[in-house]
C-alpha positions as CSV (number, residue, x, y, z in Angstrom):
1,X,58.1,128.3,87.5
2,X,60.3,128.6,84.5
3,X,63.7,129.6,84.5
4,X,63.4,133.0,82.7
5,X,60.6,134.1,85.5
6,X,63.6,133.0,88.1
7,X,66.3,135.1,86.0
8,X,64.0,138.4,86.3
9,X,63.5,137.9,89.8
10,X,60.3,136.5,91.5
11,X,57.2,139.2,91.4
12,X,54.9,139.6,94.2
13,X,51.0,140.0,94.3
14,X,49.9,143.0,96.1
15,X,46.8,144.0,97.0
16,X,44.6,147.2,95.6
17,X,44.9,148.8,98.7
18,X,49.2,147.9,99.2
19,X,49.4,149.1,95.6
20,X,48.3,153.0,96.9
21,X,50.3,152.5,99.9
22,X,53.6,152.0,98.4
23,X,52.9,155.1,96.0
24,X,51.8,157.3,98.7
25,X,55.1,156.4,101.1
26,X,58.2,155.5,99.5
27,X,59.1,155.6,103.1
28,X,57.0,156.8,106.2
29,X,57.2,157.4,109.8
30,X,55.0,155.0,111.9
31,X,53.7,157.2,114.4
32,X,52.1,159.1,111.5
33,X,50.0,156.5,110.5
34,X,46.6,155.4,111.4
35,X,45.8,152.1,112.9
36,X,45.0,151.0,109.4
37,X,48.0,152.0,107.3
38,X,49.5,150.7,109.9
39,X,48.5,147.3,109.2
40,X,48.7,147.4,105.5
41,X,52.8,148.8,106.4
42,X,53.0,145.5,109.0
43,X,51.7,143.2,105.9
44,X,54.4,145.1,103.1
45,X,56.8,144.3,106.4
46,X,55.8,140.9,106.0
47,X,56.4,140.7,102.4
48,X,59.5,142.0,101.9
49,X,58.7,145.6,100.5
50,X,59.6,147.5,103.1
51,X,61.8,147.2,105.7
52,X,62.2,148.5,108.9
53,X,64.7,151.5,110.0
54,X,67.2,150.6,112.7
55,X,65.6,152.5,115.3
56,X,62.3,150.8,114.5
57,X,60.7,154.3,114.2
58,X,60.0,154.3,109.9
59,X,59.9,151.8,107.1
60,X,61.9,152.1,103.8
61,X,60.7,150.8,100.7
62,X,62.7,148.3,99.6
63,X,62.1,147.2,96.3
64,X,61.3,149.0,93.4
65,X,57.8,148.8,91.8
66,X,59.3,146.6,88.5
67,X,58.8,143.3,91.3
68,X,54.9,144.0,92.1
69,X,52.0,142.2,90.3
């Protein structure tokens, strides 16, 4: 990794399929999802995009799109 990649901050891969999801919810309620968005929203969890409300009921996206690949 080179040093200017570090100074812009480090980009991360998503998917085809996380791509849509994070256009379609800047933020969501969980129980509105189905089983499957759900899973892609436990994977964007996982990775740092989202993050989860206090209450544990909604994610919020976290970063802007300028960090996806």
């Amino acid at each position: 990794m080179k040093i200017a990649q570090l100074l812009n901050g480090v980009s991360i891969a998503l998917t085809n399929e996380e791509a849509k999801f994070v256009k379609r919810f800047p933020q969501a309620t969980i129980n509105t999802l189905d089983d499957h968005d759900k899973w892609i929203a436990q994977n964007l969890v996982r990775k740092g995009i989202y993050e989860l409300s206090n209450d544990s009921r909604s994610i919020i996206k976290k970063l802007d799109e300028n960090n996806f690949r």
